[in-house]
N, CA, C and O atoms as a Tripos MOL2 file, in Angstrom:
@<TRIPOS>MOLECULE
protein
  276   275    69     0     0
PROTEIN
NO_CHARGES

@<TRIPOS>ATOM
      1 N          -1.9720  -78.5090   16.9530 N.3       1 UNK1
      2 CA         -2.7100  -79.4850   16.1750 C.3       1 UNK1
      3 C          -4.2120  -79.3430   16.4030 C.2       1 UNK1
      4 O          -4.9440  -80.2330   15.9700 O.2       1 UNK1
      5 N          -4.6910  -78.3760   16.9980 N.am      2 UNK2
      6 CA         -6.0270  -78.0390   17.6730 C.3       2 UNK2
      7 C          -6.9200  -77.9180   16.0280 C.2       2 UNK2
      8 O          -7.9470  -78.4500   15.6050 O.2       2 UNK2
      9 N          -6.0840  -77.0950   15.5240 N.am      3 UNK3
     10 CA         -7.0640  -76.4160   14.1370 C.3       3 UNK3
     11 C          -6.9650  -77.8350   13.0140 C.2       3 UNK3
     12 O          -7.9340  -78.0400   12.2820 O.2       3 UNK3
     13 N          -5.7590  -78.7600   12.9460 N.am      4 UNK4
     14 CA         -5.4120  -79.7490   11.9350 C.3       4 UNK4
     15 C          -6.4060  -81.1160   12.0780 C.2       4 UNK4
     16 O          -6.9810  -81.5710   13.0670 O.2       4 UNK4
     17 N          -6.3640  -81.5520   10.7480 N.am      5 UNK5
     18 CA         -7.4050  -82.8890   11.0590 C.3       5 UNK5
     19 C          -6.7420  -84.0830   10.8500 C.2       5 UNK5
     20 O          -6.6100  -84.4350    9.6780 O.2       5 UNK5
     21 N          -6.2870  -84.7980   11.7440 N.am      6 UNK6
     22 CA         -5.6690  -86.1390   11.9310 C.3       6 UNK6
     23 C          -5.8620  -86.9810   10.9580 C.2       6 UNK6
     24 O          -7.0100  -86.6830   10.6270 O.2       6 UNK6
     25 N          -5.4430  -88.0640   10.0780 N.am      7 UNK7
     26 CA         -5.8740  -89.0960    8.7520 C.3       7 UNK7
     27 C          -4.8500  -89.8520    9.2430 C.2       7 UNK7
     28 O          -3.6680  -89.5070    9.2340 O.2       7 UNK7
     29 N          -5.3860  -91.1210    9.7740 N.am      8 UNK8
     30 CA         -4.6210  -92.2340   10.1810 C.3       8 UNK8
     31 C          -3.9420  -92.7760    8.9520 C.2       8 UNK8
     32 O          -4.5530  -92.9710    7.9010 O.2       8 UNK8
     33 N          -3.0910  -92.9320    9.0620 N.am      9 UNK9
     34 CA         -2.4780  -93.9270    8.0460 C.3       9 UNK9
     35 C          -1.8510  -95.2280    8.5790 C.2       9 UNK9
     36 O          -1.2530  -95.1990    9.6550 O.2       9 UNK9
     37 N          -1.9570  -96.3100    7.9070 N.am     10 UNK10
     38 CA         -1.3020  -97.9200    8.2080 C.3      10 UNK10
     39 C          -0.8130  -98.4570    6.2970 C.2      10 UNK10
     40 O          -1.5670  -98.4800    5.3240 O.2      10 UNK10
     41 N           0.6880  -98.8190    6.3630 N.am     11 UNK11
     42 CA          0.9620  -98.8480    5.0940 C.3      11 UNK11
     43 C           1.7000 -100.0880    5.4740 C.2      11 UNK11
     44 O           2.4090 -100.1760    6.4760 O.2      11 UNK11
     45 N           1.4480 -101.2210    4.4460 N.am     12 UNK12
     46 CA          2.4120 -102.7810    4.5270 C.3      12 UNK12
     47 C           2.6220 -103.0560    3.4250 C.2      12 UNK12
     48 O           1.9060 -102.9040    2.4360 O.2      12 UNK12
     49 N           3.9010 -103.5980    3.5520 N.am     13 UNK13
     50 CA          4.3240 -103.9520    2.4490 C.3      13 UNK13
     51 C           5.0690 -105.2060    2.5320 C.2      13 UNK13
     52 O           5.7890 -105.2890    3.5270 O.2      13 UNK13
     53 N           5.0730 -106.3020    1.6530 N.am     14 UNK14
     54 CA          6.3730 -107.4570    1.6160 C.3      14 UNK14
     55 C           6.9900 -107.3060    0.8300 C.2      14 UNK14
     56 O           6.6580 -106.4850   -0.0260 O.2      14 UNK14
     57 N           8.3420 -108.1030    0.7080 N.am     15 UNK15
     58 CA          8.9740 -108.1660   -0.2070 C.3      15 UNK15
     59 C           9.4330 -110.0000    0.4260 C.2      15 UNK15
     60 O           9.3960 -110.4390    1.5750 O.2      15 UNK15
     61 N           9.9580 -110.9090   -1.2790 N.am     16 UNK16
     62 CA         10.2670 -111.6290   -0.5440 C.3      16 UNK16
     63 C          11.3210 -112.2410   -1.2260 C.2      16 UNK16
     64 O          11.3780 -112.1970   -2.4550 O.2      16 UNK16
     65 N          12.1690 -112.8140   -0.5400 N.am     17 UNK17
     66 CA         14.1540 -112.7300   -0.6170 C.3      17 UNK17
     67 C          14.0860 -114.2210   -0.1230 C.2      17 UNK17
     68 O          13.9650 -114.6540    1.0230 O.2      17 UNK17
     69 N          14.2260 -115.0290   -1.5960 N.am     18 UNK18
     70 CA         14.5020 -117.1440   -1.1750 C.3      18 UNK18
     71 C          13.6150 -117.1470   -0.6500 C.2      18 UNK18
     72 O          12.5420 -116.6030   -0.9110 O.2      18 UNK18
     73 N          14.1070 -118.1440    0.6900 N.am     19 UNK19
     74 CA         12.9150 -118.7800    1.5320 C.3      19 UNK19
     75 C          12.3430 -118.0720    2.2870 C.2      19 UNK19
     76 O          11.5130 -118.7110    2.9340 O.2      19 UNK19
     77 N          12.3930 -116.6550    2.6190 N.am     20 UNK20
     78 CA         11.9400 -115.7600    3.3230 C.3      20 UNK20
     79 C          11.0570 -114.7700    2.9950 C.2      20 UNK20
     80 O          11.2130 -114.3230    1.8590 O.2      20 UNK20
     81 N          10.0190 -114.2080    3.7620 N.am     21 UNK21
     82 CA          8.7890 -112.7400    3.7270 C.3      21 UNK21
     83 C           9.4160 -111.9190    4.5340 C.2      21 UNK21
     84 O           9.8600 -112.1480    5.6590 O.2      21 UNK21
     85 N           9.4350 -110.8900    3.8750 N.am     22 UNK22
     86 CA          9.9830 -109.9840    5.1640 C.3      22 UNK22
     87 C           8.1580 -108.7730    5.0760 C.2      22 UNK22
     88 O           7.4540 -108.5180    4.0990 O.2      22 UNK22
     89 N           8.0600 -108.4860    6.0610 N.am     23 UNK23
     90 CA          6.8920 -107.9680    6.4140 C.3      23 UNK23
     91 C           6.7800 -106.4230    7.0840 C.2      23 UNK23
     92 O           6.9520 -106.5890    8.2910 O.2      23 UNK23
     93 N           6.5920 -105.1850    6.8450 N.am     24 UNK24
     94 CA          6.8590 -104.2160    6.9390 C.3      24 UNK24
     95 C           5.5890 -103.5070    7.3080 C.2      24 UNK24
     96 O           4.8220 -103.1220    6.4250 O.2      24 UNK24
     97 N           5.3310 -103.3130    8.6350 N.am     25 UNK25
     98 CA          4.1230 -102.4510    9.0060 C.3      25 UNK25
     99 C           4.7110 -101.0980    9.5600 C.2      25 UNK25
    100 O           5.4180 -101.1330   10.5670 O.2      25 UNK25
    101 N           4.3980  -99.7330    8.8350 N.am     26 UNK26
    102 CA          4.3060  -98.5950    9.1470 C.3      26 UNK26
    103 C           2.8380  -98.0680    9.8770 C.2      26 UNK26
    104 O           1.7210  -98.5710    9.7480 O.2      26 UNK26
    105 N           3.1680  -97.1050   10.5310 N.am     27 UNK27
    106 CA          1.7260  -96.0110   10.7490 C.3      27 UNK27
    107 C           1.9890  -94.6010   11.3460 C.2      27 UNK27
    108 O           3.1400  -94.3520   11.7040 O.2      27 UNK27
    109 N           1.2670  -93.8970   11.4510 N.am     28 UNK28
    110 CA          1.8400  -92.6150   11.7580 C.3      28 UNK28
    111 C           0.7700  -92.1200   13.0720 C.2      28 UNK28
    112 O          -0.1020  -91.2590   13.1850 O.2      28 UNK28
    113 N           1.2960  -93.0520   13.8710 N.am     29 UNK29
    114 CA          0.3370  -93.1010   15.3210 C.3      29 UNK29
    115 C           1.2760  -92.2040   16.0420 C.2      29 UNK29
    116 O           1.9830  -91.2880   15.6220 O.2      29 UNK29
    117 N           1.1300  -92.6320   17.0780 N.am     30 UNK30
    118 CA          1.9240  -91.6020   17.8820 C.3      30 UNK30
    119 C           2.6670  -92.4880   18.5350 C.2      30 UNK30
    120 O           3.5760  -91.9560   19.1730 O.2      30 UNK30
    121 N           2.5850  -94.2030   18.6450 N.am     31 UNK31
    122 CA          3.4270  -94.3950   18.9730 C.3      31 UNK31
    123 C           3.0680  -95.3440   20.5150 C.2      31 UNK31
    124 O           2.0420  -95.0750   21.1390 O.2      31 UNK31
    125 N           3.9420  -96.3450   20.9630 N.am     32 UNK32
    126 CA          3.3760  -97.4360   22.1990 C.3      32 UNK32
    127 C           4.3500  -96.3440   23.2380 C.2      32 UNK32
    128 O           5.4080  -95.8330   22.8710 O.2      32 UNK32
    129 N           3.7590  -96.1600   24.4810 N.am     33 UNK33
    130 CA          4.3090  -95.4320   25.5190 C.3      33 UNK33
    131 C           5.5370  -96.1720   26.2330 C.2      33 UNK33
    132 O           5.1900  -97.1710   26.8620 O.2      33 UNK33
    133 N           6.8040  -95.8970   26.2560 N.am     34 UNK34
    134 CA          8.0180  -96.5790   27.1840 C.3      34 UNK34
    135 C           7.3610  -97.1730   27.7540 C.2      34 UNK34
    136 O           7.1050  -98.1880   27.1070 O.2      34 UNK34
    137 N           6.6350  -97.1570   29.1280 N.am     35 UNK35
    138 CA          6.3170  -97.7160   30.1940 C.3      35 UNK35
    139 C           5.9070  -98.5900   30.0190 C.2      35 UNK35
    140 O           5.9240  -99.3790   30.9640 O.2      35 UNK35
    141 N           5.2210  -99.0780   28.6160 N.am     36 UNK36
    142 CA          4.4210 -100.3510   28.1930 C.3      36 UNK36
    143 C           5.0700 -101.2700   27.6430 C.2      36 UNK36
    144 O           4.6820 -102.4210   27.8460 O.2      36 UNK36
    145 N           6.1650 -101.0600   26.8450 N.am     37 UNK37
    146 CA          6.9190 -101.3690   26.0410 C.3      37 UNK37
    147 C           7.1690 -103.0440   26.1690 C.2      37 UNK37
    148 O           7.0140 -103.8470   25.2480 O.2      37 UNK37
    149 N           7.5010 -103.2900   27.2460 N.am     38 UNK38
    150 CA          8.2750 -104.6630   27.8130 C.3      38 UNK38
    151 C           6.8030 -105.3790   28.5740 C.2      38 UNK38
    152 O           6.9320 -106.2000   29.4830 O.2      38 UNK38
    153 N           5.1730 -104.8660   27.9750 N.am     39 UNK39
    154 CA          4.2440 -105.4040   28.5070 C.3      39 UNK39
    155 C           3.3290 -105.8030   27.5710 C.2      39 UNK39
    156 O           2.3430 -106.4170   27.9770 O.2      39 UNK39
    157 N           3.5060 -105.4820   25.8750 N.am     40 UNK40
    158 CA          2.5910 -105.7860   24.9260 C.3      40 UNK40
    159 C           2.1570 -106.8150   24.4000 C.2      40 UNK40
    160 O           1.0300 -106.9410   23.9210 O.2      40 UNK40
    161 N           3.1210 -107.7470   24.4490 N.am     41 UNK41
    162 CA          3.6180 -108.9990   24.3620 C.3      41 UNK41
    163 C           2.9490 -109.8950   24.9110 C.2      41 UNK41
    164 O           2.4770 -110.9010   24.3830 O.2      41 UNK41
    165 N           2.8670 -109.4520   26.3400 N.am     42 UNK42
    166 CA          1.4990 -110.5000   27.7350 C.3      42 UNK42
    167 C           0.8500 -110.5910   27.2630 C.2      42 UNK42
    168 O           0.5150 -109.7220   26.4590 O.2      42 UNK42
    169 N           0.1080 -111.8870   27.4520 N.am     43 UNK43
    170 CA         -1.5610 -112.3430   27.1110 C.3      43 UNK43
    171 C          -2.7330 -111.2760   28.0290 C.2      43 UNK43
    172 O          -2.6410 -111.0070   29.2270 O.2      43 UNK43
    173 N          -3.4410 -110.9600   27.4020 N.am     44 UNK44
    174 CA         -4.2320 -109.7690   28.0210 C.3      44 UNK44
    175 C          -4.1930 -108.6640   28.1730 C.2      44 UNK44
    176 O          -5.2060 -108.1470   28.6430 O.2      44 UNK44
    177 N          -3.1940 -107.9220   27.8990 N.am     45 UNK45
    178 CA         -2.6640 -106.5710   28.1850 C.3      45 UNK45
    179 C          -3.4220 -106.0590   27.5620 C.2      45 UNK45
    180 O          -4.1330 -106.9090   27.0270 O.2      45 UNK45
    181 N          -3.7570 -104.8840   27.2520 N.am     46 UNK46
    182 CA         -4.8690 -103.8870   26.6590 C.3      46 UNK46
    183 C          -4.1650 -102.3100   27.1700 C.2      46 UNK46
    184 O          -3.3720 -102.0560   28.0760 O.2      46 UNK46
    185 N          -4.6960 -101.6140   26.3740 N.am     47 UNK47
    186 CA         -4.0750  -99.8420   26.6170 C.3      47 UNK47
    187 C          -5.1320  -99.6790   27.3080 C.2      47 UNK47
    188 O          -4.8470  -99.0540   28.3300 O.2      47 UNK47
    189 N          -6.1860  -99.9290   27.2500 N.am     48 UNK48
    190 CA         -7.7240  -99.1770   28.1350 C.3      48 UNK48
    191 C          -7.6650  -99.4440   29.1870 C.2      48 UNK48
    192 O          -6.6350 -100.0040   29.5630 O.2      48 UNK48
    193 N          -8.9410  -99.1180   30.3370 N.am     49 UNK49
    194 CA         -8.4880  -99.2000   31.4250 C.3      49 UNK49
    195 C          -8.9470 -100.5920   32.0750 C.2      49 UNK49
    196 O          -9.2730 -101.5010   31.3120 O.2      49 UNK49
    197 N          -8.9700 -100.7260   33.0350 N.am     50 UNK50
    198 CA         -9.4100 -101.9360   33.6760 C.3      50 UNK50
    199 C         -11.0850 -102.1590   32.8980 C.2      50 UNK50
    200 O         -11.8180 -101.2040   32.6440 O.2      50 UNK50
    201 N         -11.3300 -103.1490   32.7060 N.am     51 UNK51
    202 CA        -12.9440 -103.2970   32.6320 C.3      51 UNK51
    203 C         -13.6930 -102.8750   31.3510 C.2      51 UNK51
    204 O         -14.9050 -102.6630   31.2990 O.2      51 UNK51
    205 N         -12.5980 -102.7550   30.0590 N.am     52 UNK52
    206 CA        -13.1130 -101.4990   29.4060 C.3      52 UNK52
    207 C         -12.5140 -102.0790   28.1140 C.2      52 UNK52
    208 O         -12.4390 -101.3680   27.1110 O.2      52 UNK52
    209 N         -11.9960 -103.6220   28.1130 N.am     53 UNK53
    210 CA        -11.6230 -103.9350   26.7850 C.3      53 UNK53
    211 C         -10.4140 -105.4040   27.0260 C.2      53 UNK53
    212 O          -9.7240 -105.7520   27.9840 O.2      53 UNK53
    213 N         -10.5560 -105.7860   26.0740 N.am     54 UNK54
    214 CA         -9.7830 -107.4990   26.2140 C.3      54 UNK54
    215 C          -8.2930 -107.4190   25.3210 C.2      54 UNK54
    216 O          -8.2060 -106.6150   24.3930 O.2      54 UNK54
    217 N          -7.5620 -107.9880   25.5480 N.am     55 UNK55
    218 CA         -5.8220 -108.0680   25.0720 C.3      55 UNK55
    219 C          -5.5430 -107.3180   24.0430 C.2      55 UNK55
    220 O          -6.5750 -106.9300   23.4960 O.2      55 UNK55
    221 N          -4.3290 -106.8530   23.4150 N.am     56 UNK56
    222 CA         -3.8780 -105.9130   22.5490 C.3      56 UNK56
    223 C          -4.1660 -106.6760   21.0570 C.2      56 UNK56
    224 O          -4.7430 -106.1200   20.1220 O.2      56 UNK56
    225 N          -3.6360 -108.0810   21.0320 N.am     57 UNK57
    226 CA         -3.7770 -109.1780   20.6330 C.3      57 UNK57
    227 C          -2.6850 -109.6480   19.7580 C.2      57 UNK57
    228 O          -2.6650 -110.4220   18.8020 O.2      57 UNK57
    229 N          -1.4180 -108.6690   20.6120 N.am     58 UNK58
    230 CA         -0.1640 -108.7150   20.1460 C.3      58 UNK58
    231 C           0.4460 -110.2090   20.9100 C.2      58 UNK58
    232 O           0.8390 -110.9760   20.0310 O.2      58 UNK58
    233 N           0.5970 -110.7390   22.2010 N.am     59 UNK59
    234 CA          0.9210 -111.7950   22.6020 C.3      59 UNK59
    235 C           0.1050 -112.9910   21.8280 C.2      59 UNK59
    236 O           0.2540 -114.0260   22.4790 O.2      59 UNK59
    237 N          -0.6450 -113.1920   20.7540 N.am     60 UNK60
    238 CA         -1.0010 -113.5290   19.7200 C.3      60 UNK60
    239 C          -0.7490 -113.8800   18.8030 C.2      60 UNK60
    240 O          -0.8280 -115.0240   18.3570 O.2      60 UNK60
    241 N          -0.2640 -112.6110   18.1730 N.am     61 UNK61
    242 CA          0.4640 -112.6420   17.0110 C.3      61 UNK61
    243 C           1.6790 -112.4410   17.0610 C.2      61 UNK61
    244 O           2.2180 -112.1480   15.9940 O.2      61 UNK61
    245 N           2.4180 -112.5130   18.1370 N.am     62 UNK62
    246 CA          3.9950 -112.8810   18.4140 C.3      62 UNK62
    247 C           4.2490 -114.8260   18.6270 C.2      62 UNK62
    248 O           5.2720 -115.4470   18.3410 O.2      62 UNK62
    249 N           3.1770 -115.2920   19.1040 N.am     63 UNK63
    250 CA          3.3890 -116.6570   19.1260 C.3      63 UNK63
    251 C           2.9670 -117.0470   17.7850 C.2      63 UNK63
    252 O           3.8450 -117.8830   17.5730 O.2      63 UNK63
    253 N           2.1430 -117.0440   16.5640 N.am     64 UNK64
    254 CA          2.0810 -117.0390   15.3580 C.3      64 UNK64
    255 C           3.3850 -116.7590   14.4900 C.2      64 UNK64
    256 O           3.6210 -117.4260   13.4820 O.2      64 UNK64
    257 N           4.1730 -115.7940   14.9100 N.am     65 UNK65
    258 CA          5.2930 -115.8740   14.0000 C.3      65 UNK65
    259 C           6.2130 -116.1870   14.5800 C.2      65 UNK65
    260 O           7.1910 -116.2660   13.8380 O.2      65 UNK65
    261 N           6.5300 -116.5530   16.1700 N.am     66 UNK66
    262 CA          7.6870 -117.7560   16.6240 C.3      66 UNK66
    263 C           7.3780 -118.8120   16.0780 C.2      66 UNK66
    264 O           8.2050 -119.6600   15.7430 O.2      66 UNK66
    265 N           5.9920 -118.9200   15.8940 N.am     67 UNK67
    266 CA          5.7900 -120.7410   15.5390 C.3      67 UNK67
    267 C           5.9860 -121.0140   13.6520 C.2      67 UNK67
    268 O           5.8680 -122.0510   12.9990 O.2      67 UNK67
    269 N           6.3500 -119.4820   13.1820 N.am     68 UNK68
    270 CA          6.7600 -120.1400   11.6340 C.3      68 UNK68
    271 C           7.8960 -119.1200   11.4410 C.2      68 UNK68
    272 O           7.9880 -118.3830   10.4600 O.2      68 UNK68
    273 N           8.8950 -119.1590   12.6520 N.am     69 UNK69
    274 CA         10.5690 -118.8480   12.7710 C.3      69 UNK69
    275 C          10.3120 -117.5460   12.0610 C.2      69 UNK69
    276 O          11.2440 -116.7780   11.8220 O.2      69 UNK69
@<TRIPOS>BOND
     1     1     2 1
     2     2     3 1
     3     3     4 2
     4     3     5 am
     5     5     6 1
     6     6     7 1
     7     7     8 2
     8     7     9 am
     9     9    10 1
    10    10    11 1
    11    11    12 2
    12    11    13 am
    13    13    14 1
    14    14    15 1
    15    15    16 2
    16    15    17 am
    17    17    18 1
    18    18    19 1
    19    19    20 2
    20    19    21 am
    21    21    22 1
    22    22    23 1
    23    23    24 2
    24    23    25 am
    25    25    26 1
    26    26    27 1
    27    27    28 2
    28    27    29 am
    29    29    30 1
    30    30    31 1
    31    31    32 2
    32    31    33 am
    33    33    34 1
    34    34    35 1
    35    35    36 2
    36    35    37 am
    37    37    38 1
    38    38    39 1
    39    39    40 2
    40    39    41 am
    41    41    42 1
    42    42    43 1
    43    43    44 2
    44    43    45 am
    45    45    46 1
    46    46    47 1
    47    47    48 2
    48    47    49 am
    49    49    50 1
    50    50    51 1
    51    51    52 2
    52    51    53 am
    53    53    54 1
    54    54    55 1
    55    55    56 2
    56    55    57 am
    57    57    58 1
    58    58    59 1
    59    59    60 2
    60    59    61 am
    61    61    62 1
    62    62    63 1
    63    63    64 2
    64    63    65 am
    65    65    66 1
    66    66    67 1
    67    67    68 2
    68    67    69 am
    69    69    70 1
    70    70    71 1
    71    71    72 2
    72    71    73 am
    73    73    74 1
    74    74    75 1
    75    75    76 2
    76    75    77 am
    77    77    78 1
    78    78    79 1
    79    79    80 2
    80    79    81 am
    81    81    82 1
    82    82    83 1
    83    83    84 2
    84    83    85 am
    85    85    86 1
    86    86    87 1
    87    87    88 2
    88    87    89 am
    89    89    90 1
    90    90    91 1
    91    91    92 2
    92    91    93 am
    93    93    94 1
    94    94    95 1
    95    95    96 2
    96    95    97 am
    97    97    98 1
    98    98    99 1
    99    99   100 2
   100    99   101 am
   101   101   102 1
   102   102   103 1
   103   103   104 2
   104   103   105 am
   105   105   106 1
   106   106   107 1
   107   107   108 2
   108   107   109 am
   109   109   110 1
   110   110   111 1
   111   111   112 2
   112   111   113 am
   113   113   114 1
   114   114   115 1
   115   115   116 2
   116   115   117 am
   117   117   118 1
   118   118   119 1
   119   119   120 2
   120   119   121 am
   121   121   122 1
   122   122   123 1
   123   123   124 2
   124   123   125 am
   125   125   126 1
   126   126   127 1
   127   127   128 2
   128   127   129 am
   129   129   130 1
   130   130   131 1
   131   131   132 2
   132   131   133 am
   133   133   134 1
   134   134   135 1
   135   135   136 2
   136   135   137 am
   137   137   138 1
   138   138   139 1
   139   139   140 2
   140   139   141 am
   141   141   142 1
   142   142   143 1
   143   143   144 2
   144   143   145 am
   145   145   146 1
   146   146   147 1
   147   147   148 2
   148   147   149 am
   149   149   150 1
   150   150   151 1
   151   151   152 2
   152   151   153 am
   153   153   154 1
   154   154   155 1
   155   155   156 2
   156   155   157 am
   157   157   158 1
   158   158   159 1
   159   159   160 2
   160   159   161 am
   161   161   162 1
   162   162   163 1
   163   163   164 2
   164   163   165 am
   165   165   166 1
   166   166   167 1
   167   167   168 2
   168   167   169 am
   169   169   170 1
   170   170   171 1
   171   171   172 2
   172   171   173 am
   173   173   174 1
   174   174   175 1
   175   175   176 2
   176   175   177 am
   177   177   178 1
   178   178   179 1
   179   179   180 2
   180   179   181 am
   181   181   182 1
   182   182   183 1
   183   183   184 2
   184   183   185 am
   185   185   186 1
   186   186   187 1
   187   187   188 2
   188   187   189 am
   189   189   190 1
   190   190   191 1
   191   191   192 2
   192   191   193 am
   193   193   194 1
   194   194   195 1
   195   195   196 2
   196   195   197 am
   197   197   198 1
   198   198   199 1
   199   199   200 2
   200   199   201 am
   201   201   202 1
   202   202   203 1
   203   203   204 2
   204   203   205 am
   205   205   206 1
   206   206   207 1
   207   207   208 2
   208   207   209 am
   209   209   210 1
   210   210   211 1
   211   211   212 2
   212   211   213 am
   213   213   214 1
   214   214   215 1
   215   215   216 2
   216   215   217 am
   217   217   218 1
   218   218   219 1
   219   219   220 2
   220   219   221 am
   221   221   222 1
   222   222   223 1
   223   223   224 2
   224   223   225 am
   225   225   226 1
   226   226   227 1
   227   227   228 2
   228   227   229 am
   229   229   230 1
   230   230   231 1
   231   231   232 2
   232   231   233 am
   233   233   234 1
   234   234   235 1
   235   235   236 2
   236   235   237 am
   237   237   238 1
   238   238   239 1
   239   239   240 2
   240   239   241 am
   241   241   242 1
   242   242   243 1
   243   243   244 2
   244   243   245 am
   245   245   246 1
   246   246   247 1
   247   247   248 2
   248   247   249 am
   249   249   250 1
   250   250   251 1
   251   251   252 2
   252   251   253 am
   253   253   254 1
   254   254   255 1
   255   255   256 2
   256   255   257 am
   257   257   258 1
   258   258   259 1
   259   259   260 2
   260   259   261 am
   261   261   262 1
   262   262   263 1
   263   263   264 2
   264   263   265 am
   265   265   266 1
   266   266   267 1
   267   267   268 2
   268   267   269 am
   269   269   270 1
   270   270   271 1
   271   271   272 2
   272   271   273 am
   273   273   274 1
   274   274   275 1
   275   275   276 2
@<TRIPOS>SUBSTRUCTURE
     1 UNK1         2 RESIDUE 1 A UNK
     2 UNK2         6 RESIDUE 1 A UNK
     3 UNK3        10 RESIDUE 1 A UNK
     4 UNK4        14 RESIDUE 1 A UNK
     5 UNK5        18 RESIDUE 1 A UNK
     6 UNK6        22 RESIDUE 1 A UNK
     7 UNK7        26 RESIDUE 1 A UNK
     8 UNK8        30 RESIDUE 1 A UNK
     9 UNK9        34 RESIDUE 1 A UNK
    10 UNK10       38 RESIDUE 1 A UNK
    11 UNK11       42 RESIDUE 1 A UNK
    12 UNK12       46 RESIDUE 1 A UNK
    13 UNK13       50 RESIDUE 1 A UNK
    14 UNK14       54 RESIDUE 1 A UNK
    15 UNK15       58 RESIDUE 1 A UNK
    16 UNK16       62 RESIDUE 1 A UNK
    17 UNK17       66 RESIDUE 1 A UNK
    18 UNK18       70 RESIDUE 1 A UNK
    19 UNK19       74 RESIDUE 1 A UNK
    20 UNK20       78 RESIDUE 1 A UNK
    21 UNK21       82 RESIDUE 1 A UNK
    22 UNK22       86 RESIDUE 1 A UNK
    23 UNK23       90 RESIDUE 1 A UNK
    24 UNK24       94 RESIDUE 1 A UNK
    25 UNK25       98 RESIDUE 1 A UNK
    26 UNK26      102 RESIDUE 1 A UNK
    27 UNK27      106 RESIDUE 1 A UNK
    28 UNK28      110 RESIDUE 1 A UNK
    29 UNK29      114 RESIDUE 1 A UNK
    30 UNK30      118 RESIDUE 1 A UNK
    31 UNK31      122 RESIDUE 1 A UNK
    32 UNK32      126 RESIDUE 1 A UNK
    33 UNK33      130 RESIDUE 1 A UNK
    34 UNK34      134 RESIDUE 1 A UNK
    35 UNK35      138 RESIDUE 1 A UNK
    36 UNK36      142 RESIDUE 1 A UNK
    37 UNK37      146 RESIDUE 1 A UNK
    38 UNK38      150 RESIDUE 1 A UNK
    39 UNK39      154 RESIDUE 1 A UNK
    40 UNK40      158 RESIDUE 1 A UNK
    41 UNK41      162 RESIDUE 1 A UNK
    42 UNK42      166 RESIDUE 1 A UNK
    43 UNK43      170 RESIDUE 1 A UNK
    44 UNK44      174 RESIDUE 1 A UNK
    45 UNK45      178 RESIDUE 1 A UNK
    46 UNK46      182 RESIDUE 1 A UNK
    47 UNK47      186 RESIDUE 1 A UNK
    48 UNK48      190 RESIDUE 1 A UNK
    49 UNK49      194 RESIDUE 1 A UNK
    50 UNK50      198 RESIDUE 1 A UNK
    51 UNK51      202 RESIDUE 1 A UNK
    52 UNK52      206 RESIDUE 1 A UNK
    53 UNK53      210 RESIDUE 1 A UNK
    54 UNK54      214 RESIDUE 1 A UNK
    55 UNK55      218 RESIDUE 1 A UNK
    56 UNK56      222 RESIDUE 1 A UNK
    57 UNK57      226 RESIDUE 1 A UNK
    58 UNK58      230 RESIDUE 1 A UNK
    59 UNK59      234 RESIDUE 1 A UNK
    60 UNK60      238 RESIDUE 1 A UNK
    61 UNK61      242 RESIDUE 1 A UNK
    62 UNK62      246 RESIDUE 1 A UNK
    63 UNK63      250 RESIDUE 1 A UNK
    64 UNK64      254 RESIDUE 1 A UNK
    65 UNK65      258 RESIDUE 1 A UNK
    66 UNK66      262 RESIDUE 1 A UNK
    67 UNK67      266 RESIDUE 1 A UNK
    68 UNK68      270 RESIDUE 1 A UNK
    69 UNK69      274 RESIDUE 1 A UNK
């Protein structure tokens, strides 16, 4: 991939079925590392290193959509 040029992509889409949104986020990242997996969720967590950046801002937006089921 040395010679290729990377083009992020992020694609969403809804569809919505009665009382329900269903909400569909793609991207063609590379992807959250195992080891993190069961840590994204925490308030504060961040991929960077210590000192170098504030929460993912996923423990966020996981309490936003518990709080509308």
């Amino acid at each position: 991939m040395l010679n290729e040029t990377f083009e992020p992509a992020v694609i969403v889409s809804t569809k919505r079925t009665n009382n329900t949104v269903e909400i569909v986020v793609k991207d063609n990242g590379n992807g959250i590392p195992q080891k993190v997996v069961d840590k994204i969720f925490q308030p504060f967590f961040t991929f960077k290193p210590t000192g170098h950046g504030i929460g993912s801002g996923f423990s966020l937006s996981y309490d936003i959509i518990k709080a509308h089921n």
